[in-house]
Every structure is written in C-alpha cells, then in structure tokens.
C-alpha positions as CSV (number, residue, x, y, z in Angstrom):
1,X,84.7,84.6,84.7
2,X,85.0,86.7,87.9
3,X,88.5,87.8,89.7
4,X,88.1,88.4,94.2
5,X,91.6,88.8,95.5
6,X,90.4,89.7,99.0
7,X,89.6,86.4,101.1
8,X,90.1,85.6,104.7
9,X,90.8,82.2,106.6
10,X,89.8,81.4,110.2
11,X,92.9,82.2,111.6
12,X,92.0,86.0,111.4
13,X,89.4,84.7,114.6
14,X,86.4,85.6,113.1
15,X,85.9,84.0,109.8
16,X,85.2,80.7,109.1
17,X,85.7,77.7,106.7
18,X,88.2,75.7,106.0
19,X,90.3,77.0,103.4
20,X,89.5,74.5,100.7
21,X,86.2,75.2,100.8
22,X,86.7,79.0,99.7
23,X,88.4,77.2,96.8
24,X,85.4,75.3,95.5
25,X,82.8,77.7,96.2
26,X,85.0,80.1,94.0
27,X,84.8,76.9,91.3
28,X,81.3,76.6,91.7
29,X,80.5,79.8,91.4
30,X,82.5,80.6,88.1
31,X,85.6,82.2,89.8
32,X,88.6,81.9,87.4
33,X,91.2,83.9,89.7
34,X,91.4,84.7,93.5
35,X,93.7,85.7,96.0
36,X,94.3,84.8,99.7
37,X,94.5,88.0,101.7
38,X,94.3,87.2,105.5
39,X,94.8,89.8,108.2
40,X,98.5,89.6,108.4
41,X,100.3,88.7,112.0
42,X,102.4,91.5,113.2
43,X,105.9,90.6,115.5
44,X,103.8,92.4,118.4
45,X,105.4,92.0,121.9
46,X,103.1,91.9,125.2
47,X,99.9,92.3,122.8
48,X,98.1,89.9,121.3
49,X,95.5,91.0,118.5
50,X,92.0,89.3,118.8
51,X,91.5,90.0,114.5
52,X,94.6,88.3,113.0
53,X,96.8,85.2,113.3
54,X,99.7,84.8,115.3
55,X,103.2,85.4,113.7
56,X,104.0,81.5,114.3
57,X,100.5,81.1,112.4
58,X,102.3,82.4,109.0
59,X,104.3,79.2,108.0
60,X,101.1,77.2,108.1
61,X,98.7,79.7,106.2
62,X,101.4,79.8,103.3
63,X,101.9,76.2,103.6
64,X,98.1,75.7,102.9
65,X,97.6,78.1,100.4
66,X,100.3,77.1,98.4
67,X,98.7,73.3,98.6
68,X,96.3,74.4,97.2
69,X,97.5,76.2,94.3
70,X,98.9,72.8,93.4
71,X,95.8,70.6,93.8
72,X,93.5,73.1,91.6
73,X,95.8,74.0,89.2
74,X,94.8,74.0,85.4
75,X,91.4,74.7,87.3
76,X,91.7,78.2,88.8
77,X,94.2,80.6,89.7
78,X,95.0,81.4,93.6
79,X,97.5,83.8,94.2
80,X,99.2,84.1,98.1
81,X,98.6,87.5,99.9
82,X,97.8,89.5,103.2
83,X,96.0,92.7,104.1
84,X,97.9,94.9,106.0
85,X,97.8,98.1,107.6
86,X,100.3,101.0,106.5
87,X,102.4,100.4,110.4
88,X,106.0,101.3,109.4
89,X,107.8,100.5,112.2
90,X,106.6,96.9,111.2
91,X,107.8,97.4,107.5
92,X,111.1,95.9,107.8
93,X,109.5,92.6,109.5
94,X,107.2,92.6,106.8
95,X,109.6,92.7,103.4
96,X,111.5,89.6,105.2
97,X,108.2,87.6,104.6
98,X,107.5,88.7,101.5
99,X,110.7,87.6,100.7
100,X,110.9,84.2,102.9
101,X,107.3,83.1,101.5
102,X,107.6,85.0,98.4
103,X,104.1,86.2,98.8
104,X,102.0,87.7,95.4
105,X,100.3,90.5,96.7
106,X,99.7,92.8,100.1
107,X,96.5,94.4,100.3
108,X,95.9,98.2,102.4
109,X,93.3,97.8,104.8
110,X,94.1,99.9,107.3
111,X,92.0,99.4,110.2
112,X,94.1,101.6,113.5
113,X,95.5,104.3,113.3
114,X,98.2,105.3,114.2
115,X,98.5,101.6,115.5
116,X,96.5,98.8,116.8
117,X,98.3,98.7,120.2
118,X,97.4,102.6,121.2
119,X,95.0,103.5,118.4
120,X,91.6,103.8,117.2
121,X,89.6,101.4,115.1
122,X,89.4,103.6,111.9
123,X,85.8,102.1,111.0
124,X,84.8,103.5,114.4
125,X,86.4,107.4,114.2
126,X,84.4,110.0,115.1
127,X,86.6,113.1,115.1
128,X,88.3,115.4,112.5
129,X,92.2,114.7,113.8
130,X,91.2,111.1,113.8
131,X,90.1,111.5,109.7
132,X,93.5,113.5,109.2
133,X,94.9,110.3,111.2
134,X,93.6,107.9,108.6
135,X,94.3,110.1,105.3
136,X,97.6,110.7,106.2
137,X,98.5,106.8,106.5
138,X,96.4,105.7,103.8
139,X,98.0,108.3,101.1
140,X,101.7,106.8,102.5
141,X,100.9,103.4,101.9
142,X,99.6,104.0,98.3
143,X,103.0,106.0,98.3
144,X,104.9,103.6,99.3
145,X,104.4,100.7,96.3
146,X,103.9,97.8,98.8
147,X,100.1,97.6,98.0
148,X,98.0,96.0,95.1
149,X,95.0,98.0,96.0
150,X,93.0,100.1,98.7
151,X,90.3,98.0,100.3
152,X,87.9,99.6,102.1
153,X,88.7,102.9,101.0
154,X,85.9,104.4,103.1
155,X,86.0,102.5,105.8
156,X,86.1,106.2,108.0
157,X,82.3,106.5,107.0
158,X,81.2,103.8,109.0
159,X,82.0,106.1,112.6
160,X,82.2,109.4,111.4
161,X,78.4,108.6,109.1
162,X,78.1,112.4,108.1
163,X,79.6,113.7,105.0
164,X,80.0,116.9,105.7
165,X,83.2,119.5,104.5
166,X,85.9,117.3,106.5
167,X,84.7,113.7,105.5
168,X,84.4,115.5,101.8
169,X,88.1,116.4,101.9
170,X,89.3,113.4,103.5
171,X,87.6,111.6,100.5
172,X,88.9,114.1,97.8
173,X,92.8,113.5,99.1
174,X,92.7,109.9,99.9
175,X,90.9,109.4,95.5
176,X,92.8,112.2,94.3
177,X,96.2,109.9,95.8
178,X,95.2,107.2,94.4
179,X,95.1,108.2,90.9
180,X,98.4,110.0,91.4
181,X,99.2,106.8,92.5
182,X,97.8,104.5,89.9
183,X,96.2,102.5,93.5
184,X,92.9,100.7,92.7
185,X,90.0,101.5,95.1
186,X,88.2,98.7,96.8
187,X,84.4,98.2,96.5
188,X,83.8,96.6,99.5
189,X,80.9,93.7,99.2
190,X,80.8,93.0,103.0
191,X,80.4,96.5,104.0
192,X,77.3,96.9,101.4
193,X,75.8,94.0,102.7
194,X,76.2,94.7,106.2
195,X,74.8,98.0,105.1
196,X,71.8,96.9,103.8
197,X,71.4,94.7,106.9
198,X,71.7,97.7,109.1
199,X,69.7,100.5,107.2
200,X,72.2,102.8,106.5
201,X,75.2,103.1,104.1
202,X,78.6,103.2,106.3
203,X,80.7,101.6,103.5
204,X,80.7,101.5,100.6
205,X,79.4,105.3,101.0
206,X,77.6,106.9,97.8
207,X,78.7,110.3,98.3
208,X,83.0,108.8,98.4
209,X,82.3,106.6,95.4
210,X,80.3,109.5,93.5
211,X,83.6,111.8,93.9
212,X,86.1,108.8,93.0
213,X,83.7,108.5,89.8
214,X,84.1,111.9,88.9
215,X,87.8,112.0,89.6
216,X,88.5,109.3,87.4
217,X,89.6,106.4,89.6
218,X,89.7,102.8,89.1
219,X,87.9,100.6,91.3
220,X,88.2,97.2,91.9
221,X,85.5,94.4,93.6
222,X,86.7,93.3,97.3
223,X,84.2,89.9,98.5
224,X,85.9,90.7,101.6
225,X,84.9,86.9,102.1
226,X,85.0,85.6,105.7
227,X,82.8,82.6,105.1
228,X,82.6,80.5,101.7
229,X,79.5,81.7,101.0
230,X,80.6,85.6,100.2
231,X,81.5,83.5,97.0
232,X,77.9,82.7,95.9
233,X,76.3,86.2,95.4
234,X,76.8,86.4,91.9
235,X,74.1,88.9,91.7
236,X,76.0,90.8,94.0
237,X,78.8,91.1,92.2
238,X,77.2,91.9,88.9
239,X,74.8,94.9,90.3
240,X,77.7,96.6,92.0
241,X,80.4,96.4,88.8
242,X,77.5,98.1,86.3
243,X,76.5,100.7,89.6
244,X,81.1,101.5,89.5
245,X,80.5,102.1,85.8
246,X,77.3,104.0,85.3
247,X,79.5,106.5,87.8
248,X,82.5,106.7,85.7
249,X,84.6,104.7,87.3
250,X,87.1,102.1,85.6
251,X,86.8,98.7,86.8
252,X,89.8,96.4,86.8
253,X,89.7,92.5,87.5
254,X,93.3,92.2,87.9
255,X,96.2,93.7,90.2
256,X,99.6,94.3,90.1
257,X,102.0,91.5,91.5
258,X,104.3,92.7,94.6
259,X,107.6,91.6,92.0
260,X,106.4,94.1,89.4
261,X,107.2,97.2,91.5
262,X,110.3,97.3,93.5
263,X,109.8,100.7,95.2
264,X,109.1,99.0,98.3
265,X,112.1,97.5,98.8
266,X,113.5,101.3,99.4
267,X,110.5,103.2,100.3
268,X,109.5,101.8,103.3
C-alpha cells in the first residue's frame, strides 16, 4: 500500500479533474493514504496569481476535501493540506487558516523568490544571487516547523541546468538543513517525467540526490499529481523508491501532522 501527500485540484488553474476522481484513481491504484496539497491562495491585493486559487476559493476546497474524507472513510485515508511558499509577511494570514480549517499538513514548495508579486520563478533562475535567494528561504521554512516536507527540493536545477561549485553548495546547505532539521526531501515524480519527456534531467537532478544520499537524508515520494492519472504509474513509483535507496537515502511514507509541532505558532 502506497502513501502520495502531494495532490493538486483545478483550482490551482492548471490541473485538472474533479476532486473525486483523484480519490478513486488513488483506490484503484492501491493507495491506502493521501493528502490534498493545492497551491495555497495568498490575501494578495492588486495581484492576482494565474497558479493558485483565490482566497475566497479556500472555504470551498476544505469543504470538498473534507466530504470526501467522510464518503471514503474505512476505505482510504485523505488528509487536508496546501503547498506553500516560505513568504513571511503572509505567515500570520496563513496560521489563522490553519487554525479556522484546522488543516493537517503544509507542504514547502517554494516557487518565487523573494515573492511572487516582484520575484523570479525559482524553477527558472539562472544567476548565483538568485540560488542564494532560494537557499536562504528554503533553509527558513524548514526552520520554521510549519512544513511536513520539502517538495521539489531541486527545483533551482531546472534554470540554472549546470552543476557546477555554486549549484553544488546551494545543494550541500539546503540537504545538510534538512537533516539538521529532520525535513523530508521530496522526489518529485512530475519533474522526472517531464524530464524524460524533454531529454534532460532539470528535477529530480542526479548529482542533488547523489549528495542528499551521501549526507544521510530522508526522502520522501511527491506524485505532484495535477491530473488523476499521476495516480496510475505504479511502476513509477516503485523504480524511483529502490533508485532513493540503492543511494542511501531513507525513504519515509508518512509525515508529520502540522499539531505535532507547535514551533510555528512562534517562529514565524
């Protein structure tokens, strides 16, 4: 029985599905546990985002998930969560819903830097301040206790492609925090398969996963699911757990719940 905590709905604009149906091709496809994560909405003013619900689209995605966990339960698991980028001056906005929808998990994907509004897309950086950019706010969110995991951990390698001395470093900080940290690392399944699709690695990147390996990080499988289908490569999902471990790596199928650490009501 397999565990994928990282699922998006079609409110995030560009996934799609109906969110039963990521339900029972979970079922189908001998899923025991998974979790909700869509893009969350952020309480932006004059800016809307074209990758994640509205803020007034919240009450209906808990609503829905939380349906859900009704109808199918006794049959699987589905826990309530949102990916979210490591934005601060949003934090306070955010602990009100996690208290108001008493949500089970937040996911760290951190895709701008410093924000979305003024920022750069962090799977598009090319520079060295704009690596520094995205290791600095990835190591604070795993600092800060608000997140289950780190998904797409190298994400950075999909702009900056070479792995030379900077990339290297940014890698060695951002594993060498997250086992200070106790933060799983996300093995992202859409990024390999979009690799594969366009002939060159991005993310997940060999050389990043080789270090974590060797550092002694846990890793955890991400579907990254944006269509029901993500659910039915089981071969997929087998392949990639045995590559984790022939590197070293410890694999986990489970996460922390957002109630079992209450640093984050103070650190952030």
């Amino acid at each position: 029985m397999k565990h994928n905590f990282h699922t998006h709905t079609f409110r995030c604009l560009h996934a799609d599905g109906e969110d039963e149906a990521y339900v029972l091709a979970a079922l189908e496809n001998g899923f025991s546990k998974i979790g909700f994560s869509d893009h969350t909405p952020w309480p932006y003013k004059d800016f809307v985002s074209g990758m994640r619900m509205e803020a007034s689209e919240l009450p209906d995605y808990v609503a829905s998930i939380r349906a859900l966990q009704e109808k199918y339960r006794g049959k699987i698991e589905i826990l309530l969560g949102l990916e979210c980028e490591y934005f601060p001056a949003y934090f306070p906005w955010l602990k009100q819903q996690i208290e108001t929808y008493a949500l089970d998990y937040l996911i760290l994907g951190h895709h701008f830097s410093p924000s979305e509004i003024s920022g750069f897309y962090n799977g598009n950086l090319r520079t060295t301040e704009q690596l520094a950019y995205y290791r600095d706010d990835v190591i604070a969110g795993m600092e800060s206790g608000l997140f289950a995991y780190l998904a797409h951990p190298d994400l950075f390698m999909n702009g900056y492609q070479e792995f030379d001395e900077h990339s290297e470093a940014v890698s060695r900080a951002v594993i060498e925090a997250a086992v200070r940290t106790n933060t799983p690392l996300e093995f992202n399944l859409l990024g390999y398969v979009r690799g594969k699709h366009n002939g060159r690695p991005g993310y997940p990147y060999p050389a990043f996963w080789k270090l974590a390996g060797e550092a002694g990080a846990t890793a955890i499988l991400g579907i990254d699911a944006h269509r029901p289908d993500a659910y039915r490569d089981k071969a997929l999902f087998e392949t990639s757990e045995a590559y984790l471990r022939s590197l070293g790596l410890q694999v986990t199928d489970e996460i922390n719940s957002i109630w079992s650490d209450q640093r984050w009501k103070t650190n952030t």
